[in-house]
N, C-alpha and C positions, 0 to 999 in steps of 0.2 A: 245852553249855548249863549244865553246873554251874557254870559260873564267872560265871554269870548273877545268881548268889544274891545276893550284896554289892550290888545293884540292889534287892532285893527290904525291903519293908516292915519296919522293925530292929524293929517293936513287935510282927510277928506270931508269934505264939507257936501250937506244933500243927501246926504244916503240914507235911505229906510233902513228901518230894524234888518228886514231881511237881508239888504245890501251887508251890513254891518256884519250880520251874524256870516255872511260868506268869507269877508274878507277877516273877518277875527280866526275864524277857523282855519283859513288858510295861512295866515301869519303864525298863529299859536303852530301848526304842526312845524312849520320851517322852524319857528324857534324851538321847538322841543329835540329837534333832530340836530339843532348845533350845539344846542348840551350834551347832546349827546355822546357827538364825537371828541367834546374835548375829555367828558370823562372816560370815554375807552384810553385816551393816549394820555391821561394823568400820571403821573411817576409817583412812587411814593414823598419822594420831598421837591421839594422848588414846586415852579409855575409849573404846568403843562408845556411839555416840547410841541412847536408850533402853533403854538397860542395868536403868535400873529400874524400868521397865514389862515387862521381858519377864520379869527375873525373879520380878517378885510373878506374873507370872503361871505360871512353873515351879513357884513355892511353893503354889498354888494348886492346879496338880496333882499333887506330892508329899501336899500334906492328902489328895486323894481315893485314896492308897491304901488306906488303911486299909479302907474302902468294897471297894475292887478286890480285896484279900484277902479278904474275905465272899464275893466274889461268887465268887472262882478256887475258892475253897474248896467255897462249897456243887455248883461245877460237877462238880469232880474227885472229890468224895464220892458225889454222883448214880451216877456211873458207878462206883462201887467198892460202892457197901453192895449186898448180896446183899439183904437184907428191907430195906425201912422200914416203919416204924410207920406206920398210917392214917391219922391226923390231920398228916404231912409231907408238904409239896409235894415232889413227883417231877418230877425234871427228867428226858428224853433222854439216853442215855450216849451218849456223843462220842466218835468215834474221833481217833486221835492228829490227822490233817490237820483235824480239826474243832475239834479245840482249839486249834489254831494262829490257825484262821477267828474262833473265841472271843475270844482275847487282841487279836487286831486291830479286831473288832468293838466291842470294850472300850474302846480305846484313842480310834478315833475317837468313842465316846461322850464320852470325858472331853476329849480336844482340841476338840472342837464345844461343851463345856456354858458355855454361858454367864456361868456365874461365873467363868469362866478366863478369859475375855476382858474382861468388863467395861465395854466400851463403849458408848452408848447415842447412835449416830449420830442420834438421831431428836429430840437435845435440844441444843440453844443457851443456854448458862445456864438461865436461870428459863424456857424456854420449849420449849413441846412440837408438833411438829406431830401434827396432829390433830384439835388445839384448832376449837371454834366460835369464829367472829367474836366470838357474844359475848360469851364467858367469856375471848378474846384482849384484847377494846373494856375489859371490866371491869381484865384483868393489868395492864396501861399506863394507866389513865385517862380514857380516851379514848372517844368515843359511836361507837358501832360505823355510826349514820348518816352519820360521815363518810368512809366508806370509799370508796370512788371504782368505780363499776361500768365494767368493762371491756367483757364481753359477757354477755348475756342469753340468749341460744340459738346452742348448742342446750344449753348449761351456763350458771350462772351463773360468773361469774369476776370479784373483787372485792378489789383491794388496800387494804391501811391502813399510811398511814406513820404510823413515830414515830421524834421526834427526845427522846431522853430529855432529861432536864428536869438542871441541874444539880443542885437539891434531891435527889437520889437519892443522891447523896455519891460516896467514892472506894471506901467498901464494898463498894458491889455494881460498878465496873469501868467506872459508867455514864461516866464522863468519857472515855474511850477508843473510846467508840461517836459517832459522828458520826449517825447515820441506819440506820434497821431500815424496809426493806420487805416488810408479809407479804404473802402473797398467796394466796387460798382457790378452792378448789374446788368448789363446790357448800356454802357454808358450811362448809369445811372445811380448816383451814391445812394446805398442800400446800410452800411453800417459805418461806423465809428471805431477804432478801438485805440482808449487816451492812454500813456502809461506813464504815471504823474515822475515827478524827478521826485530821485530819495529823499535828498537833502531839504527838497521845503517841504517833504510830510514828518520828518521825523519828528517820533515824537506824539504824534496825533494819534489820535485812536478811529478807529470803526465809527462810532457814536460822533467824532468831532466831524469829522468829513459827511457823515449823515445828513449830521444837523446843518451845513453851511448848504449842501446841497435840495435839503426839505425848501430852505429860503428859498430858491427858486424855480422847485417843481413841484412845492406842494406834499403833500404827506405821503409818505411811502406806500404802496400797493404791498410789503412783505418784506417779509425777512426769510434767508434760506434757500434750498435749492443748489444746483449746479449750472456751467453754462461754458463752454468750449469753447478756447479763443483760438487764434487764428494759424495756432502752433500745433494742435493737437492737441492741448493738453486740457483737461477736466476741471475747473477752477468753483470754487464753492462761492456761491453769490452773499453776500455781507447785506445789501438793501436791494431792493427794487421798485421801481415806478413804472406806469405804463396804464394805457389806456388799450382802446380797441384796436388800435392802429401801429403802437410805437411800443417801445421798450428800453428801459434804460438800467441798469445793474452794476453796482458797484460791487467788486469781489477785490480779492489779493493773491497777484500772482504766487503759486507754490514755491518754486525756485527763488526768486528774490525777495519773497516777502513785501516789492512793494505795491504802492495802491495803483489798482486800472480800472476805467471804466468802459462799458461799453455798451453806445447807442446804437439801434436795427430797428429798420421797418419790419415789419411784422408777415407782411407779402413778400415783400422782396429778399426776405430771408429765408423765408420757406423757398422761395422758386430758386434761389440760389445753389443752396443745401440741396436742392433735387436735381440739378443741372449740372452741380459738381459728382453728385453719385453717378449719373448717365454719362459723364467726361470719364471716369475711371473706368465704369465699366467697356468703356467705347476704347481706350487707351488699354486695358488688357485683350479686346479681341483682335485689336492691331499691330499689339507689340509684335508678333512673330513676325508679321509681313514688314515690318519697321527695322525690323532686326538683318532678316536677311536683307533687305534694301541695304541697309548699314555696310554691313558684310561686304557685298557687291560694288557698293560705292569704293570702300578702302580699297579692294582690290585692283580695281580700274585705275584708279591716282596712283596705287604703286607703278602699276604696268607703264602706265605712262611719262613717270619719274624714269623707269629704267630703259622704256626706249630712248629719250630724251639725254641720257649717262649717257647709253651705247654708243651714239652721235658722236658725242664729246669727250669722251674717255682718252685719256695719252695713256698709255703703261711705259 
């Protein structure tokens, strides 16, 4: 384990062998794991695709040493000082197999904290799901009255398109979006779905738009798959991302061929999808009674069209 130390935090100054040999161990395995991932997504030629996203996120965890040397410290001290002073917190002395349990405990603290990963699958540019209709109707412009009601019970379910406006300029990217459908949950934006304009992907491959979108969500969760967009229709997924929470899939529509993406919370997608199944099935045990009502309604407005003639009839 001594040879562990050349791992260990070069600024920490004080620390016993044993401090050392915790934090060496615990630095050696973070760094063995982020070699690691660069060779899984090594190509056979050029650099590594996201090489520098994985590294700001290795640097990320090298910063929290420092942090991890406080912490290996006050553990290894806990269990060495004979007295402490009254006003220090007392930790449990750790037996050797417990400190091993410590440093791995540590480690996946710092591999899970979310400043190491950085990604926020749950945002599309300027846009969050979460969002109310109205403070969505307000982002874009647009009167949240025209949103188009899907089903009413046993949820509400309500999409709003927008086709961004050229006036937007090339600043914010707007000329590369063709169409944004949101679509809410209970007044509650649940997904996304982007459908890029033809004219500025032409040209571009799978792999091009991957790669621009790894820059900012970080390395793919997968390739492959299918995922139904808002048409009906069955679309083969090209990448995906996603976490416990979120979900994001770049696929290509059948029919045009060109690039869509689309963002869903993960709950609110399920609850959706089962609220729209109980709206269908609730819409076929009613259609008969909707129907004659229909019937009955027409009839009534003729009747009353032709008394209304009768009235006013000259021959």
């Amino acid at each position: 384990m001594a040879s562990l130390r050349q791992f260990s935090d070069p600024g920490a100054k004080g620390l016993t062998s044993r401090e050392h040999e915790l934090l060496g161990a615990l630095a050696f395995v973070s760094h063995r794991w982020g070699l690691g991932r660069l060779k899984q997504r090594q190509p056979p030629h050029g650099p590594p695709r996201g090489t520098a996203a994985l590294v700001g996120r290795e640097l990320s965890l090298w910063r929290r040493l420092p942090l991890a040397t406080t912490m290996v410290r006050m553990q290894s001290r806990s269990s060495t000082s004979p007295q402490a002073p009254e006003h220090t917190v007392r930790f449990p002395i750790m037996k050797e197999s417990e400190s091993t349990v410590f440093v791995i405990a540590l480690l996946l603290i710092l591999l899970s904290s979310p400043a190491v990963y950085g990604q926020d699958l749950s945002r599309y540019r300027s846009f969050s799901l979460g969002t109310s209709l109205a403070n969505l109707s307000e982002q874009i412009h647009e009167r949240s009255i025209d949103a188009t009601t899907v089903h009413e019970r046993p949820a509400l379910i309500q999409q709003l398109s927008w086709w961004p406006p050229a006036t937007l300029g090339p600043a914010l990217g707007a000329q590369t979006i063709r169409h944004i459908r949101f679509s809410f949950y209970n007044d509650t934006l649940y997904k996304m779905l982007v459908t890029y304009d033809g004219s500025s992907t032409r040209g571009l491959t799978p792999e091009d738009i991957e790669h621009s979108l790894t820059a900012q969500y970080g390395t793919p969760a997968g390739h492959g798959g299918s995922i139904m967009d808002d048409y009906g229709r069955t679309e083969e997924i090209l990448t995906s991302w996603e976490d416990s929470r979120y979900s994001l899939n770049l696929f290509r529509f059948s029919l045009s061929n060109s690039f869509g993406l689309v963002v869903f919370s993960k709950l609110l997608n399920a609850k959706a999808a089962a609220a729209s199944a109980e709206a269908v099935k609730l819409e076929q045990l009613e259609a008969p009674a909707k129907e004659s009502a229909r019937v009955k309604q027409e009839a009534d407005d003729l009747n009353k069209t032709r008394q209304d003639n009768v009235r006013i009839f000259v021959p």
